[in-house]
C-alpha positions in Angstrom: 13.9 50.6 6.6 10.6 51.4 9.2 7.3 50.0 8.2 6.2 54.1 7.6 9.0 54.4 4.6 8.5 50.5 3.2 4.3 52.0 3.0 5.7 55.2 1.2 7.7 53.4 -1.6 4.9 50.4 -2.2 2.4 53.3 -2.3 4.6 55.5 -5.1 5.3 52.1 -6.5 1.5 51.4 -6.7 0.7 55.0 -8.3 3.0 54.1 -11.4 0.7 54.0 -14.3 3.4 51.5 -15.7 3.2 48.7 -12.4 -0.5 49.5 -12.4 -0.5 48.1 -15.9 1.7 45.1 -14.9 -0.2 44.5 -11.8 -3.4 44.5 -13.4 -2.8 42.5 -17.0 -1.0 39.7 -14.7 -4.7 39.7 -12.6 -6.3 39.6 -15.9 -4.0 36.8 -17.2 -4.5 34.7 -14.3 -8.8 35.1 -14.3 -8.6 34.1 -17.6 -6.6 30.9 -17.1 -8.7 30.4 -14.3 -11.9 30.3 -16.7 -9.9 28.3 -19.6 -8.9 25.1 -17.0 -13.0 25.7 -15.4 -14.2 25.7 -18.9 -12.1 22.6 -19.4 -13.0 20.7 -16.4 -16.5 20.8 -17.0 -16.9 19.7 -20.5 -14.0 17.2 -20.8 -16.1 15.5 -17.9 -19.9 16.0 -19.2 -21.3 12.9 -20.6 -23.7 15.1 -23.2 -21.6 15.2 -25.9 -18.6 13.1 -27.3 -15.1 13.6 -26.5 -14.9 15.9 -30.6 -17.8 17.8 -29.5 -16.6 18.7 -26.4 -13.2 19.7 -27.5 -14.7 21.7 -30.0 -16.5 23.4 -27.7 -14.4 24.2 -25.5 -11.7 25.2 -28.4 -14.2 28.1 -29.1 -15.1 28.9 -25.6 -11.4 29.3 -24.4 -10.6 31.5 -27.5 -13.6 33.7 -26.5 -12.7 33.8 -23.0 -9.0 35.3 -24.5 -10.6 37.8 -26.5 -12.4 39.3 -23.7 -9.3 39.2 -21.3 -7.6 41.1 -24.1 -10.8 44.0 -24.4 -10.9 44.1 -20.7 -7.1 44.7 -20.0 -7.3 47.5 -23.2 -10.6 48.7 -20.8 -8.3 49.0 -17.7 -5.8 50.3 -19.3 -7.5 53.6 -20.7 -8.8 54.0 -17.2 -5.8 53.6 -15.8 -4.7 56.6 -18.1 -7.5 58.4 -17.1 -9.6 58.2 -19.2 -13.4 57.1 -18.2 -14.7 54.2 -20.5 -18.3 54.2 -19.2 -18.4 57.8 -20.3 -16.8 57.3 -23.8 -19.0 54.1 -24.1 -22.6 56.1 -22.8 -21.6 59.3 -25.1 -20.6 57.7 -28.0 -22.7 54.6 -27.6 -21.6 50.8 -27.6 -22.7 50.2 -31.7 -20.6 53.0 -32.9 -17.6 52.0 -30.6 -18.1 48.9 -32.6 -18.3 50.3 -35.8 -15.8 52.9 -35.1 -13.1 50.0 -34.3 -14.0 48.5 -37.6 -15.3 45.8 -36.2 -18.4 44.6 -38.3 -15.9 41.7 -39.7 -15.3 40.6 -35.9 -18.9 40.1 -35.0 -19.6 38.4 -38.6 -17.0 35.9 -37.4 -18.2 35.5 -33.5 -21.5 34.7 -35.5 -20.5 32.4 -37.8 -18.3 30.6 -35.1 -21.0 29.9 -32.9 -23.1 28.4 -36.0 -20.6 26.5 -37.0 -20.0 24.8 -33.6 -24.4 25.1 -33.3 -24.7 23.3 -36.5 -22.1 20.9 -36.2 -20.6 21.4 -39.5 -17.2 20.7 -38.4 -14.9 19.3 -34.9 -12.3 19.2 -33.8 -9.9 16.8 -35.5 -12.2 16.3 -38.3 -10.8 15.7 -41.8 -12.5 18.7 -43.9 -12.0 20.3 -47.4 -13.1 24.5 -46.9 -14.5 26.5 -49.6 -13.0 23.7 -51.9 -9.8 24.8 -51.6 -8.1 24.1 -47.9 -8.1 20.8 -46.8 -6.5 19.1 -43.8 -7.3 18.4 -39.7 -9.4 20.9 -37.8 -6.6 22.0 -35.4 -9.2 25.0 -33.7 -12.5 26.5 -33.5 -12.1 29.6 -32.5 -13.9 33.2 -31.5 -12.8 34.3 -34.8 -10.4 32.0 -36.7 -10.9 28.6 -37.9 -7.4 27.2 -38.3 -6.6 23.7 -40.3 -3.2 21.8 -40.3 -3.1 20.0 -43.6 -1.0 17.5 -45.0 2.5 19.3 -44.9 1.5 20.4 -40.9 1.1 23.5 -42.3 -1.5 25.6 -40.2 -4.1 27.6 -42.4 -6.4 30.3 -41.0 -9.3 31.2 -42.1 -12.1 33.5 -40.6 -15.1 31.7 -40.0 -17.2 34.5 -41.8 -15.3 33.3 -44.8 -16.3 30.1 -44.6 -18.4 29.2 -47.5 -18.8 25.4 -47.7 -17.4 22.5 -45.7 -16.8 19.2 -46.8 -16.1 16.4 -44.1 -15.2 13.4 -43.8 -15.7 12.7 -40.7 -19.6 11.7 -40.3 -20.0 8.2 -39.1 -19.8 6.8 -42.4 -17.6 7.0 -45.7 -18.5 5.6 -49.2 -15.2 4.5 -51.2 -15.3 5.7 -54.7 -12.8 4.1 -57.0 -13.1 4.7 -60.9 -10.5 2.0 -62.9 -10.0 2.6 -66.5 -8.9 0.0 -69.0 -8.1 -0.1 -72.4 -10.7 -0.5 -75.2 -9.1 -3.7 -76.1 -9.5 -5.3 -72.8 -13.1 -7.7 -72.9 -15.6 -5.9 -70.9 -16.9 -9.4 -69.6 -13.3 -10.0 -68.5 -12.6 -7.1 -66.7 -16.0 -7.3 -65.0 -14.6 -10.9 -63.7 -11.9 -9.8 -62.7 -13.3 -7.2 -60.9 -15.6 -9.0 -59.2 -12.8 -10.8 -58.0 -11.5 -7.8 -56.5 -14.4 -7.0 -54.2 -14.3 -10.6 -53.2 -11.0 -9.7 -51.8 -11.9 -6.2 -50.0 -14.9 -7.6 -48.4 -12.8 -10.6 -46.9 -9.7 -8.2 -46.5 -11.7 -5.1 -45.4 -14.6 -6.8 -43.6 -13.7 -5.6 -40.1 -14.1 -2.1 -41.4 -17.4 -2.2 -43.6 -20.3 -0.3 -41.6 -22.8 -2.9 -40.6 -26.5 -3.2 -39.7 -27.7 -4.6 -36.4 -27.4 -8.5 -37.4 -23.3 -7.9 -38.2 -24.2 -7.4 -42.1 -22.6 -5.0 -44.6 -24.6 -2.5 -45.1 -23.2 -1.9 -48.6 -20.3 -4.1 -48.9 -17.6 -3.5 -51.7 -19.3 -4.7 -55.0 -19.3 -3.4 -59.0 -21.5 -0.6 -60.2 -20.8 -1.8 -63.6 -19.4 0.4 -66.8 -19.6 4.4 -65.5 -18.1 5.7 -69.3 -17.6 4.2 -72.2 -15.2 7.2 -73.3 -13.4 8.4 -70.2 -11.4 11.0 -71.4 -10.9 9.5 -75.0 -8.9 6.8 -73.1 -10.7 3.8 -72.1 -13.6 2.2 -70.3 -14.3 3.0 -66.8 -15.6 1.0 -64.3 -16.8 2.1 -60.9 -16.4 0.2 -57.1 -17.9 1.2 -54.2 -18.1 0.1 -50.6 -19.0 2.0 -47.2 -16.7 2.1 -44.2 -16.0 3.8 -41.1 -14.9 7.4 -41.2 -12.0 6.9 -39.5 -10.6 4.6 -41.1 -11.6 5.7 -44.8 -8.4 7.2 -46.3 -6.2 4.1 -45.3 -9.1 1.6 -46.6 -8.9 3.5 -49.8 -5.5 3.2 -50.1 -6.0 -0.3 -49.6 -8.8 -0.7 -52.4 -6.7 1.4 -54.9 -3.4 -1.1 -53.5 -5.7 -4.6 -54.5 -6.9 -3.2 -57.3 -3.7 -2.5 -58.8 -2.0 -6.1 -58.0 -4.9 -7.4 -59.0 -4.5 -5.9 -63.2 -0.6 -6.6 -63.1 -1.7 -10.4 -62.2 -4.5 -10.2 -64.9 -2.1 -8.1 -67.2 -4.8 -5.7 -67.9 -3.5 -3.4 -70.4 -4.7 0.2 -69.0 -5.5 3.2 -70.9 -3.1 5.1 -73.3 -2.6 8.5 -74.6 -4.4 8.9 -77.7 -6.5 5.4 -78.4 -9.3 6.2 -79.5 -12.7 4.5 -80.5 -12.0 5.4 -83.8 -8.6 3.5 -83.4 -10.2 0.1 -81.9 -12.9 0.0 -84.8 -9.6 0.4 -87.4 -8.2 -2.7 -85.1 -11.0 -4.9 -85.7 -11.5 -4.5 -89.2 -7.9 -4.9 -89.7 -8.0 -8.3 -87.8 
């Protein structure tokens, strides 16, 4: 085949509306991934913000990057069908393209996306609860979708205009909450013993993990708040123990506290709370005895 016929075929091959389309998305793909590994390189190296920060960042700024390759490969492809986007987009005018698409919702979410990076209400890999209702690891922060693997690795989506309140648990510091309720025959100064025992044990056990001031103190090490009901549910006492730790160790150091706590009653044989005993029922007891 001469040069002058290879030219003619490349050039018919070229005029295809359908290559011209392959052609150009592939350029368009390969800018974009060009701007997602720059994007990258920069702020996985910057030292102005930790290594959450920055992938958060950079979650939202990739996925922004990928909505605007998609609008400008739907741009290229209208022109390539002839028709002229800068006249459609002067005639009609850019807010009422917008509105036309239906697309109030998307800049609600680009909005609320950008505050919620802005604010630092959430990061990536942070433990949250959203709208009080989805709760697991922030897996991305993106243009428009905030998605969150919980505990079954499931991945939940929401849009970030929908996101109403935020609850995480990942902010330098935890404070472990743990109610126990015993039985109203159990001696209140016994059980206060004993549980004082207990926090003995998790500041010694737990002491590593306790957030501490500047001379190596607890800052609030594990201790007894004292009685939080007398009529928890109809059912017993309730007592309350708190300590503050590290947020990223706070779920296992709670499952820890709940872990001593328990071992610690079986030794003691508290008698814990039952269906049904009532006040009324313990007052009955004592006259009877």
């Amino acid at each position: 085949m001469s040069w002058q016929r290879f030219g003619e075929v490349l050039q018919l091959i070229l005029e295809n509306k359908i290559t011209q389309l392959l052609i150009g998305g592939f350029v368009i793909f390969l800018i974009a991934l060009f701007l997602q590994r720059i994007v990258r390189s920069i702020l996985s190296r910057t030292k102005l913000m930790d290594g959450k920060e920055a992938d958060t960042i950079i979650s939202l700024l990739q996925s922004v990057i990928k909505y605007m390759a998609m609008l400008g490969f739907l741009f290229f492809a209208l022109s390539v069908f002839g028709l002229n986007v800068g006249s459609m987009l002067a005639g009609a005018g850019v807010l009422g393209i917008i509105i036309g698409f239906g697309a109030q919702s998307l800049v609600q979410d680009l909005l609320a996306g950008f505050f919620i990076v802005y604010e630092k209400q959430l990061q990536k890999g942070d433990w949250v609860i959203v709208n009080e209702v989805h709760e697991g690891v922030v897996e991305e922060v993106g243009f428009r979708v905030l998605k969150i693997r919980d505990w079954s690795a499931t991945i939940i989506s929401i849009n970030n205009g929908q996101v109403r309140t935020v609850e995480n648990f990942n902010k330098n510091k935890m404070r472990v909450i743990e109610r126990v309720t015993v039985s109203y025959y159990e001696d209140p100064s016994r059980i206060l013993r004993i549980l004082e025992e207990i926090c003995t044990r998790l500041n010694q056990e737990l002491a590593d993990y306790l957030i501490q001031d500047l001379s190596g103190q607890p800052i609030e090490p594990f201790k007894v708040l004292g009685v939080d009901s007398i009529n928890d549910q109809h059912q017993g006492y309730r007592y309350l123990i708190t300590g503050l730790v590290g947020d990223l160790n706070y779920f296992a150091n709670a499952r820890s506290v709940r872990t001593i706590i328990a071992q610690y009653m079986y030794n003691h044989n508290v008698q814990m709370p039952h269906q049904g005993v009532h006040l009324t029922d313990l007052n009955k007891h004592a006259q009877n005895s």
